[in-house]
KOLPABA-443546 format. One record per residue: residue number from 0; x, y, z of N, C-alpha, C in turn. Coordinates in steps of 0.001 Angstrom, whole numbers, plus 500000, padded with zeros to 6 digits. Layout:
N
    i     n_x     n_y     n_z    ca_x    ca_y    ca_z     c_x     c_y     c_z
  NUM       X       Y       Z       X       Y       Z       X       Y       Z
...
! end
This chain:
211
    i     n_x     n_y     n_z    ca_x    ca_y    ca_z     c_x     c_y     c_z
    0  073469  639143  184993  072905  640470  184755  074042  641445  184390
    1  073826  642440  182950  074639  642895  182546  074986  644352  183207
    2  075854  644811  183981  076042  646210  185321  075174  647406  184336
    3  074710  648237  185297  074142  649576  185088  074896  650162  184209
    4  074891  650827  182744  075646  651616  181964  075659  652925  182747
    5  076724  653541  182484  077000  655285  183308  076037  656261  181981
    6  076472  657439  182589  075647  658051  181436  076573  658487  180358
    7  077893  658692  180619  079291  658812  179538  078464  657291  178853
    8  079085  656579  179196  078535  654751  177755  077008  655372  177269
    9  076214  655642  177771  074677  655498  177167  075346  656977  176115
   10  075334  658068  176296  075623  658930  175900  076286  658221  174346
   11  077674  657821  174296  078247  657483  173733  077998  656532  172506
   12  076816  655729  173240  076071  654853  172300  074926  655183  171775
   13  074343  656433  172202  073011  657056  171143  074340  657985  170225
   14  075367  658239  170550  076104  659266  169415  076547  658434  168455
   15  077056  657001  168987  077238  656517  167698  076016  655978  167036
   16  075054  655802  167434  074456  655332  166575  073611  656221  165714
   17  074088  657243  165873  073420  658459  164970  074356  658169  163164
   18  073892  658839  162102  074570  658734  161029  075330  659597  160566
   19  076562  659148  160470  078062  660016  160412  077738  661352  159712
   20  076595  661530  159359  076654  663224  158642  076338  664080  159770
   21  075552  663243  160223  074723  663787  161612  075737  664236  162793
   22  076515  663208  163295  077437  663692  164170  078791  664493  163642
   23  078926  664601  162296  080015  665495  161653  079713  666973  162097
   24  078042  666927  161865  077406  668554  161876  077252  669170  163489
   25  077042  667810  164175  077281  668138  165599  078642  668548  166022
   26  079403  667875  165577  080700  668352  166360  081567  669734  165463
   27  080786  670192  164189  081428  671269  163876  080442  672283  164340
   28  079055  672221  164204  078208  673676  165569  078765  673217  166639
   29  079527  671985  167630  079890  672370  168769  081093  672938  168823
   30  082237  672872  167649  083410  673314  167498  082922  675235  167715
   31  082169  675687  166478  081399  677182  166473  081034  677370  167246
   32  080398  676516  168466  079499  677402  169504  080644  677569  170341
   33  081630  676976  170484  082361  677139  171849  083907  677689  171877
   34  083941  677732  170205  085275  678400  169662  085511  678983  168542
   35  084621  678404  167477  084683  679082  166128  084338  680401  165635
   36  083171  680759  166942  082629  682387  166792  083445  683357  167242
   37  084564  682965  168263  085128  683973  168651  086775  683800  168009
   38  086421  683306  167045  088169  683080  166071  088951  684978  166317
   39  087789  685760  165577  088689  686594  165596  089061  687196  166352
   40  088430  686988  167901  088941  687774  169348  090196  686701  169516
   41  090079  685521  169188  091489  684699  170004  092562  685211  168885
   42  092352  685278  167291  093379  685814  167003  094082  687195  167527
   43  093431  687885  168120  093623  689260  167925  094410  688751  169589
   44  094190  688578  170039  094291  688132  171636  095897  687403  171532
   45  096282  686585  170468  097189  685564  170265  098284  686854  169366
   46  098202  687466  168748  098893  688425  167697  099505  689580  169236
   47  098770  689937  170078  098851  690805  170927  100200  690101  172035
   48  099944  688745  172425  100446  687478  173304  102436  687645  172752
   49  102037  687142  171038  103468  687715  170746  104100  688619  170319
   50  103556  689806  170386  104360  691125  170558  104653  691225  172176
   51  104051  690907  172836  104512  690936  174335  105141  690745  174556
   52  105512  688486  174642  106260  687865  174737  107374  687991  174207
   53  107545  688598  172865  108847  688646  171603  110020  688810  172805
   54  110425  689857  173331  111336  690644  173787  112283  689378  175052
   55  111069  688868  175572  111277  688044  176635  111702  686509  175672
   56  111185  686069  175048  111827  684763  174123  112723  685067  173514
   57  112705  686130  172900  113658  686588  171838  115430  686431  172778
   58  115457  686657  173986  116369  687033  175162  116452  686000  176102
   59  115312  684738  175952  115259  683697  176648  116728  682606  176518
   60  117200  681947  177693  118032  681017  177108  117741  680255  178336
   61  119085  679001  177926  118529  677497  178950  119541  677416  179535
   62  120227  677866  180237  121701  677659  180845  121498  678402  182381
   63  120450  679175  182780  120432  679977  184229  118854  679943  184560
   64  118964  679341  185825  117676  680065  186503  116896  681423  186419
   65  117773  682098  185974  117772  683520  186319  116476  683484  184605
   66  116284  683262  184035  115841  682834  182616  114540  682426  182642
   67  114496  681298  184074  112862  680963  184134  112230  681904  185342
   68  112936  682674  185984  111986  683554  186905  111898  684742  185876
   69  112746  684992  185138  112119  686337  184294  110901  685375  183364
   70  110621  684651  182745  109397  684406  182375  108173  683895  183351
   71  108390  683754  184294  107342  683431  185292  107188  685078  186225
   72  108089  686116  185932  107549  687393  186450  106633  688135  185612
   73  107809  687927  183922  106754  688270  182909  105020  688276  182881
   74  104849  686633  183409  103399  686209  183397  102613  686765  184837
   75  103404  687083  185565  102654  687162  186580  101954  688978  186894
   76  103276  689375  185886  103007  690776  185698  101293  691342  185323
   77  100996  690335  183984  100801  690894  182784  098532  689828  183374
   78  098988  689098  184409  097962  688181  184708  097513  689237  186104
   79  098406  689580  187101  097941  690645  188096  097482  692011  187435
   80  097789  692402  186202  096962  693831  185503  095570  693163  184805
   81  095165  692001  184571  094507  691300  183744  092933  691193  184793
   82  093393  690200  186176  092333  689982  186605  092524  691430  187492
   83  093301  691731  187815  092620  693455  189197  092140  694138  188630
   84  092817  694644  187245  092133  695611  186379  090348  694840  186295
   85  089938  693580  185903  088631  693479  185506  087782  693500  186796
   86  088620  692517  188216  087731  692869  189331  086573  692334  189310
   87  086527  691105  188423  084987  690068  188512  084897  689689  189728
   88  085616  688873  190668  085331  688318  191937  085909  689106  193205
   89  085131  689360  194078  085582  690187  195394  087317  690149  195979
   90  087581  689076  195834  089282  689142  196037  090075  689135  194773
   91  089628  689849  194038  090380  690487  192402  091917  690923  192827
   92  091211  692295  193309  092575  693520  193932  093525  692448  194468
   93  093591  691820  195913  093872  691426  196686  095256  690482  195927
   94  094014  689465  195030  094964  688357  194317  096155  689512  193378
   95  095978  690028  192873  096979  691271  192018  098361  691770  192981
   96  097390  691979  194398  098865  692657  194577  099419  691563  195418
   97  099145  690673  195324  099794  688959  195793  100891  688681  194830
   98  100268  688472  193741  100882  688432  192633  101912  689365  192485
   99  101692  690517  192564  102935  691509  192348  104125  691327  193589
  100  103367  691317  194873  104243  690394  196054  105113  689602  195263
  101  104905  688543  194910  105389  687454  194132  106913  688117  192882
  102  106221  688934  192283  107190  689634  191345  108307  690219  192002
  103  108028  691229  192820  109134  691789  193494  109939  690728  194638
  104  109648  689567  194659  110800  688415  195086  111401  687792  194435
  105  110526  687816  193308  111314  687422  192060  112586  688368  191825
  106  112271  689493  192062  113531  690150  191332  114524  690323  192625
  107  114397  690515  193559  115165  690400  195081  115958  689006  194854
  108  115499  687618  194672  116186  686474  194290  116591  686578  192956
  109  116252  686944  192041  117191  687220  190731  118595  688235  190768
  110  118056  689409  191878  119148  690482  192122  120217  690062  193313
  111  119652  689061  193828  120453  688293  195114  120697  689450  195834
  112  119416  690450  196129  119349  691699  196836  119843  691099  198348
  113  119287  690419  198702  119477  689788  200243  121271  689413  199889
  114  121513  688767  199377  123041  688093  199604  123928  689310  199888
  115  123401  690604  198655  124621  691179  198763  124288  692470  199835
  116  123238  692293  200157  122832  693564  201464  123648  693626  202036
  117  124577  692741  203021  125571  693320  204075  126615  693820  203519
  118  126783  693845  202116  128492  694698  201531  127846  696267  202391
  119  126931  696207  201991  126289  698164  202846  126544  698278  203829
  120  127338  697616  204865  127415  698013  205928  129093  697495  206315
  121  129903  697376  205097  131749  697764  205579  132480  697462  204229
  122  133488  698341  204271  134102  698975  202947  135211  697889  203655
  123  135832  697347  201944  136670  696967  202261  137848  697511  200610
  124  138846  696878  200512  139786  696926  199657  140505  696195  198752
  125  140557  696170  198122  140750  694735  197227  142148  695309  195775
  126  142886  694005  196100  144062  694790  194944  144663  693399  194673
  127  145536  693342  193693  145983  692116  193412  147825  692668  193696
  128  147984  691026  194481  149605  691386  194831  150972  690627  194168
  129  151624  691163  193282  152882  689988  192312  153295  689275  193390
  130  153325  687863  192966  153799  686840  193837  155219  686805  193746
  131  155889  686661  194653  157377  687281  194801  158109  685731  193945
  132  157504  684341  194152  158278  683373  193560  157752  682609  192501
  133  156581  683445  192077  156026  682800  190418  155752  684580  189230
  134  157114  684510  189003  157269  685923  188158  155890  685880  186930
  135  155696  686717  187304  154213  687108  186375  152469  686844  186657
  136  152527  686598  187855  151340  685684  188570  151197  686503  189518
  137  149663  686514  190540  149537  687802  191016  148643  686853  192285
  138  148589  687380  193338  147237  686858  194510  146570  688120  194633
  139  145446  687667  194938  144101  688466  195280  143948  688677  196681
  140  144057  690374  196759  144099  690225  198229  143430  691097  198658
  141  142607  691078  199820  141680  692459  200562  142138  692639  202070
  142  141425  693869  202344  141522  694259  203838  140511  695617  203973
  143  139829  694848  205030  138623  695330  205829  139315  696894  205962
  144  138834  697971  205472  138920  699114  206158  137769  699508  207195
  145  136559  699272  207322  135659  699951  208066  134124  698867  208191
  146  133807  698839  209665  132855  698105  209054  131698  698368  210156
  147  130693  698398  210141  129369  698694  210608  128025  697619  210754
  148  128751  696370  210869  127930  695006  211125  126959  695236  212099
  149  127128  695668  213083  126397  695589  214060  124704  696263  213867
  150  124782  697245  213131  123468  697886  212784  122849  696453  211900
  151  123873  696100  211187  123203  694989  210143  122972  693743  211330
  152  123342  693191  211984  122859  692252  212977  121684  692890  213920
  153  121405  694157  214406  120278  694250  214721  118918  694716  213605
  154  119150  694587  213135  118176  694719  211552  117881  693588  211264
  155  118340  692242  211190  117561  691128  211501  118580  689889  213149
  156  117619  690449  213924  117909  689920  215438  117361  688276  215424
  157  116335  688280  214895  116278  686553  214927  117026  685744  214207
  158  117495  686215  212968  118593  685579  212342  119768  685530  212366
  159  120104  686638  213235  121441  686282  213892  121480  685332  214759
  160  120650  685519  215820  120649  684528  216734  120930  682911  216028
  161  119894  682880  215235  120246  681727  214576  121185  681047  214204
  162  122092  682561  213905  123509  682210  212921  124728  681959  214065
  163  124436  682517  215561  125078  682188  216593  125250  681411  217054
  164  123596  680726  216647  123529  679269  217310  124068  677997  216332
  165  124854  678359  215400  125528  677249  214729  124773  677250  213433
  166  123939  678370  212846  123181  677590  211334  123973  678811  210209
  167  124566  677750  209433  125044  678919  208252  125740  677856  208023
  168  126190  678930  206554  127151  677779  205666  128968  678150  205599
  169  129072  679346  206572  130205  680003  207341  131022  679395  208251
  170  131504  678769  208354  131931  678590  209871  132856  680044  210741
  171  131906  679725  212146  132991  680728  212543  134173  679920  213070
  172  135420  680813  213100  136478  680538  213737  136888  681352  215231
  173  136448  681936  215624  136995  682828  216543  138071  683749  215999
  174  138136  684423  214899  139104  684997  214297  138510  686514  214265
  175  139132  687799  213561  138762  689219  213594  137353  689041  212457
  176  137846  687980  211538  136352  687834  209971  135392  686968  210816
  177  135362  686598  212117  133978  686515  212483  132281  687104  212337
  178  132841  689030  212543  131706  689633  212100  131468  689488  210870
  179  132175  689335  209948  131627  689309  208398  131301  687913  208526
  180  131838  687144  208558  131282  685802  208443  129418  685764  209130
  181  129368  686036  210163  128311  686299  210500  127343  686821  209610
  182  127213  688006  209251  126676  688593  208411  126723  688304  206629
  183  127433  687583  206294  127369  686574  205233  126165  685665  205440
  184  126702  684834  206606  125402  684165  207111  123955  684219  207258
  185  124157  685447  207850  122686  685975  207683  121841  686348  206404
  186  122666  686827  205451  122644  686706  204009  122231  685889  203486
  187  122634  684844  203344  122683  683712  202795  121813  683209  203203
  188  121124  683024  204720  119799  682694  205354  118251  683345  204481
  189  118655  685164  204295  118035  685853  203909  117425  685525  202658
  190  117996  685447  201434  117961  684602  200419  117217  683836  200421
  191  117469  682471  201016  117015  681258  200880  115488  681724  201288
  192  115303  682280  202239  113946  682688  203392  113042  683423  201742
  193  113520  684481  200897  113008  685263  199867  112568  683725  199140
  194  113416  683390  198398  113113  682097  197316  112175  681647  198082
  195  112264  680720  199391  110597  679895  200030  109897  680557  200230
  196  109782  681906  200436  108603  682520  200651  107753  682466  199453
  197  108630  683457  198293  107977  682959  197041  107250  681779  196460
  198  107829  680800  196849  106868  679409  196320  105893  679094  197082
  199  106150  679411  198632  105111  679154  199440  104102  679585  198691
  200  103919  681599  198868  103059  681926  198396  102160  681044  196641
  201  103140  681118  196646  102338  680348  195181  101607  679241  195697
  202  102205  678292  195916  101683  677120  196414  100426  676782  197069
  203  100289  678341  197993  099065  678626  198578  098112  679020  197870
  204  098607  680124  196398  097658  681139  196168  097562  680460  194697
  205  098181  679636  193568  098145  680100  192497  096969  679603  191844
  206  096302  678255  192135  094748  678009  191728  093887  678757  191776
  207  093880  679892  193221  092828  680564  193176  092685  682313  192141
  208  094281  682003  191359  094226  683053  190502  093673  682658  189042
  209  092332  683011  188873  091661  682853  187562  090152  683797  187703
  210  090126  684375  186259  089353  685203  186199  088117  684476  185641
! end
């Protein structure tokens, strides 16, 4: 006994056995019904796409990360004004300013806002010094004038702790650059914490963004 045909095979076998003018005319009214009528909204829609995009490709390159989060902020920009502005499904708004969430970590990890946060809290000095036994050659040298770590360690208290308890890519030494080291640390924690948050969120949210 020959198995039950699905309805894709039966389907498939009344289409072919129709006569090739017949299914030519079918598949160009199904081409029109489902794309051909609205040619001139997708052009107009596609002409609009690259004047947008221009600025951002035009400036695109392949050598930095920094390259694919500006085109994935680009989109996320331009997709959170798209569906909040229309507001078809009850969590419209919501998904938008998720999305914009999303953008402004983008640019915090593009600006490595977190890494360089603790320079704000101690001045230091920096000068280059002639090396007394390679004439013409110079070392790079600083010194801490002032520094105000401590506000920056209680501004994030769980991540210090953390960084006390041995996690960073710092080592301490027991030396006076302990506090900065610390607070590097925490930095550098900070960061990493921005970037996973960002994907998390995606990871969680980005299927359910469609209008």
């Amino acid at each position: 006994m020959e198995p039950e045909k699905d309805i894709f095979e039966q389907w498939q076998e009344e289409r072919e056995s129709k006569p090739w003018i017949i299914r030519k005319f079918n598949h160009i009214s199904g081409w029109w019904y489902h794309e051909g009528r609205f040619f001139h909204r997708n052009f107009i829609v596609g002409v609009k796409n690259l004047i947008y995009w221009f600025p951002i490709i035009w400036k695109d390159r392949n050598w930095d990360d920094s390259y694919i989060f500006t085109i994935l902020s680009h989109k996320l920009k331009t997709q959170s004004k798209y569906i909040g502005g229309r507001g078809i499904h009850v969590s419209a708004e919501r998904d938008a300013e998720v999305m914009m969430t999303c953008v402004r970590l983008i640019e915090k990890v593009q600006d490595e806002w977190y890494s360089i946060e603790y320079m704000d809290y101690h001045k230091t000095k920096h000068w280059f010094e002639p090396c007394e036994d390679k004439e013409g050659y110079s070392t790079w040298e600083s010194k801490q004038l002032e520094e105000n770590f401590d506000d920056y360690f209680a501004k994030y208290p769980l991540i210090y702790k953390r960084v006390m308890n041995g996690e960073g890519i710092f080592k301490l030494e027991g030396t006076d650059d302990d506090k900065q080291r610390i607070a590097m640390n925490i930095a550098h924690i900070n960061h990493d914490r921005a970037r996973k948050l960002l994907f998390k969120i995606m990871e969680q949210k980005i299927e359910k963004w469609w209008d």
